[in-house]
PALOMI-765383 format. One record per residue (C-alpha): residue number from 1; x, y, z. Coordinates in nm, 2 decimals. Layout:
N
+-----+--------+--------+--------+
: num :     xx :     yy :     zz :
+-----+--------+--------+--------+
: NUM :      X :      Y :      Z :
...
+-----+--------+--------+--------+
This chain:
55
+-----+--------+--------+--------+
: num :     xx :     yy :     zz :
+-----+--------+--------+--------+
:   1 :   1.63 :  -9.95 : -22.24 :
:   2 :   1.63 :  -9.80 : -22.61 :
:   3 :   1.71 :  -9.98 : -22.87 :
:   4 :   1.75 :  -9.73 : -23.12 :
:   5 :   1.55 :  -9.60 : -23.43 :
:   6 :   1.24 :  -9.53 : -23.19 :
:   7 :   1.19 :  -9.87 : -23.02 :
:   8 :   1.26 :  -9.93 : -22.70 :
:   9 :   1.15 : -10.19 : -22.45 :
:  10 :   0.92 : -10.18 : -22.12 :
:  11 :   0.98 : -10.44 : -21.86 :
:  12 :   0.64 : -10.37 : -21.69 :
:  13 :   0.44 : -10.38 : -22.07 :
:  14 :   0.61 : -10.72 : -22.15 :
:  15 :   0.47 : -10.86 : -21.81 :
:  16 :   0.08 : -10.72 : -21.85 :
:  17 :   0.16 : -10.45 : -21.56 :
:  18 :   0.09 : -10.18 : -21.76 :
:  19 :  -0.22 : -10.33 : -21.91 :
:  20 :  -0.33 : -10.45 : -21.59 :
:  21 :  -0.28 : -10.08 : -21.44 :
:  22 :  -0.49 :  -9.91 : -21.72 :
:  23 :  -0.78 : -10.13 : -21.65 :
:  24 :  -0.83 : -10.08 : -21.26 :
:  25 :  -0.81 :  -9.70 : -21.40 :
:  26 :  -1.07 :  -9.70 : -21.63 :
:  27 :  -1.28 :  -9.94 : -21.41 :
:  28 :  -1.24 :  -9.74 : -21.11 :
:  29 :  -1.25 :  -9.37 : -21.23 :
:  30 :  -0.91 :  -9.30 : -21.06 :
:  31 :  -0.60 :  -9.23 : -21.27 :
:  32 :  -0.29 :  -9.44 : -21.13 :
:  33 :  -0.08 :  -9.18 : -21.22 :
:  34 :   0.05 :  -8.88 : -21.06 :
:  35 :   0.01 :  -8.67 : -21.33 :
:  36 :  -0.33 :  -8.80 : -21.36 :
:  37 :  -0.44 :  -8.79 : -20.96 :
:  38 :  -0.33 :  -8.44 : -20.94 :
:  39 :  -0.54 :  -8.33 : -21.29 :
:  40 :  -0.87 :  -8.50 : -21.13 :
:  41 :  -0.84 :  -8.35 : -20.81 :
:  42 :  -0.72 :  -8.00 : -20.92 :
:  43 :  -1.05 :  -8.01 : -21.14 :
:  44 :  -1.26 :  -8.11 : -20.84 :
:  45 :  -1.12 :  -7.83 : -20.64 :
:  46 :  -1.17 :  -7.62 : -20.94 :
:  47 :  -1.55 :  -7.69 : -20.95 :
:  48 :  -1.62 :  -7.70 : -20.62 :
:  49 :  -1.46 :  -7.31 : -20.58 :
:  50 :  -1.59 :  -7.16 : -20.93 :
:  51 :  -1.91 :  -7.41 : -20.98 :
:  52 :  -2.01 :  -7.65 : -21.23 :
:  53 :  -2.00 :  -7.50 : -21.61 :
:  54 :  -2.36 :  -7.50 : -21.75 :
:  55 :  -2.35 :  -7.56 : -22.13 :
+-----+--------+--------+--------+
């Protein structure tokens, strides 16, 4: 829902969900998003094909 001049509300901020979703992230490793999960696992795939960079 907008509410104009760039603020806008987020049902799932107001009730911690979104908080609550970025900690079992960060605790875990895994992204909880899709954009996310598919990143991590394309880079995975990615360095399991090409091999780890050495610096």
């Amino acid at each position: 829902m907008k509410l104009g001049h760039g603020l806008s509300f987020s049902l799932s901020r107001a009730v911690g969900l979104a908080g609550a979703k970025t900690k079992i992230a960060r605790k875990t490793g895994i992204p909880l998003t899709k954009g996310g999960l598919e990143r991590k696992i394309g880079n995975k795939i990615l360095k399991s094909v090409l091999g780890k960079k050495k610096k």
